[in-house]
C-alpha positions as CSV (number, residue, x, y, z in Angstrom):
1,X,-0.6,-14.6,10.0
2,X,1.4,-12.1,7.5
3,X,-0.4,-10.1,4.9
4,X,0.8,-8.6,1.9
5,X,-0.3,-5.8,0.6
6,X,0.8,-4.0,-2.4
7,X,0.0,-0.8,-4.4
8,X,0.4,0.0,-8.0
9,X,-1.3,1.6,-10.6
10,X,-4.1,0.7,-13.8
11,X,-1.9,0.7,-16.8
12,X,-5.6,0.6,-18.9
13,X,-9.5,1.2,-18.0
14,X,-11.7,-1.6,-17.0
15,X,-14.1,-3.1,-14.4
16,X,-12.8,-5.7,-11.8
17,X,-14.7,-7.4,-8.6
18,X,-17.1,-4.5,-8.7
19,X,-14.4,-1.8,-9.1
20,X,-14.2,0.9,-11.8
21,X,-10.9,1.6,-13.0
22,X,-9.4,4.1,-14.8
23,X,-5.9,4.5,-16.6
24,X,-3.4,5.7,-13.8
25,X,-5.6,5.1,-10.5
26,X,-4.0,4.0,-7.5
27,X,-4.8,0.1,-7.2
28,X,-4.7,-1.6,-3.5
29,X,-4.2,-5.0,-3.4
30,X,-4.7,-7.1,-0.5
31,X,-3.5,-10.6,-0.1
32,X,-3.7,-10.9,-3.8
33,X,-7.0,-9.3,-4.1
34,X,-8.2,-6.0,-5.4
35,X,-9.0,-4.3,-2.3
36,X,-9.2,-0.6,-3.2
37,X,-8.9,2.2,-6.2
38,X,-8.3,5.6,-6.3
39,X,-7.0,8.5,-8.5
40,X,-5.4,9.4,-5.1
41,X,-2.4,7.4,-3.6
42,X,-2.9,9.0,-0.2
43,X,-6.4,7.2,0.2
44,X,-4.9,3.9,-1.2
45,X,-2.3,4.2,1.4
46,X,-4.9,4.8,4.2
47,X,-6.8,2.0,3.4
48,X,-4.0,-0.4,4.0
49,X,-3.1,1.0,6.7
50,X,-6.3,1.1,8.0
51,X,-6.7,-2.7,7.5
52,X,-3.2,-3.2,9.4
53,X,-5.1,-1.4,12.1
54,X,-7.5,-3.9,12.1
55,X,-5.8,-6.7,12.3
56,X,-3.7,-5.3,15.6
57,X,-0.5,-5.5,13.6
58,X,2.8,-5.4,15.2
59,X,5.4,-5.5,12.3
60,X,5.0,-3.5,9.2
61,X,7.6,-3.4,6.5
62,X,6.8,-1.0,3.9
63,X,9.4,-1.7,0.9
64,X,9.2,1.3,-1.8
65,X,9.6,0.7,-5.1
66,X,12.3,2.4,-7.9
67,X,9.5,5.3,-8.4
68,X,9.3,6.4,-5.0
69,X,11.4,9.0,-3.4
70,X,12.7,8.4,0.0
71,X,10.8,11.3,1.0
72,X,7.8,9.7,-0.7
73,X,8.0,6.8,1.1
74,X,8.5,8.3,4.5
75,X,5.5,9.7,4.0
76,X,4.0,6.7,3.5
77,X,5.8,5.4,6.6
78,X,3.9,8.3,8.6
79,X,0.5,7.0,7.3
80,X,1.3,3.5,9.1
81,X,2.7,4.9,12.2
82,X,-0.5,7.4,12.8
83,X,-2.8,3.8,12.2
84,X,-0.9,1.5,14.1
85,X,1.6,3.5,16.6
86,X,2.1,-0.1,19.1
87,X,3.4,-1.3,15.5
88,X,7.2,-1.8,14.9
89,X,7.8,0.0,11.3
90,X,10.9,-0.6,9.2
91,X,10.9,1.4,5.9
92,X,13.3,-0.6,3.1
93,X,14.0,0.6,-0.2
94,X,13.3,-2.2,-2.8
95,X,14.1,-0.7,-5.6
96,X,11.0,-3.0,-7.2
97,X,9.6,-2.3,-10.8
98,X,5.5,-1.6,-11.3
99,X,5.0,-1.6,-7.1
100,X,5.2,1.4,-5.4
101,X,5.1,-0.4,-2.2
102,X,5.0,-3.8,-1.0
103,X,4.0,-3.7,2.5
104,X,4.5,-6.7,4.9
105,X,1.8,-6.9,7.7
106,X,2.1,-9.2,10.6
């Protein structure tokens, strides 16, 4: 019943599952599929969190990667809360390479 999400970004241009991608986009990825791109990380983020809404989460764990700022990633944090606010939100610095966030839905 957990999901993992994750976003990260196009290192080159190309066409996947119906999405075009350009170099540097935003790319979602949901339970190991490409579930969203965007030259906005905002919209990425909404997206997931949108899809935690939707599956009545109740734990998220949003781990930001050696890019983000803490600030960043509060932000991010914020985007969760406002989607799912019966959700318990912990907000861990991972410290992990290519991922911005890994984000743990249950």
């Amino acid at each position: 019943r957990v999901q993992t999400a994750q976003l990260t970004y196009a290192a080159r241009n190309s066409n996947l599952d119906g999405f075009d991608i350009r170099e540097g986009d935003y790319l979602a990825l949901l339970n190991g599929k490409l579930f969203g791109t965007s030259p906005k990380e905002e919209e990425m983020l909404l997206k997931l969190a949108d899809a935690a809404k939707e599956s009545s989460a109740e734990f998220v764990t949003l781990f930001y990667g050696e890019d983000v700022t803490e600030e960043q990633a509060q932000k991010a944090e914020a985007i969760f809360a406002a989607a799912c606010p019966n959700a318990e939100l912990t907000l861990l610095p991972g410290g992990q390479p290519v991922y911005f966030y890994i984000i743990s839905i249950e």
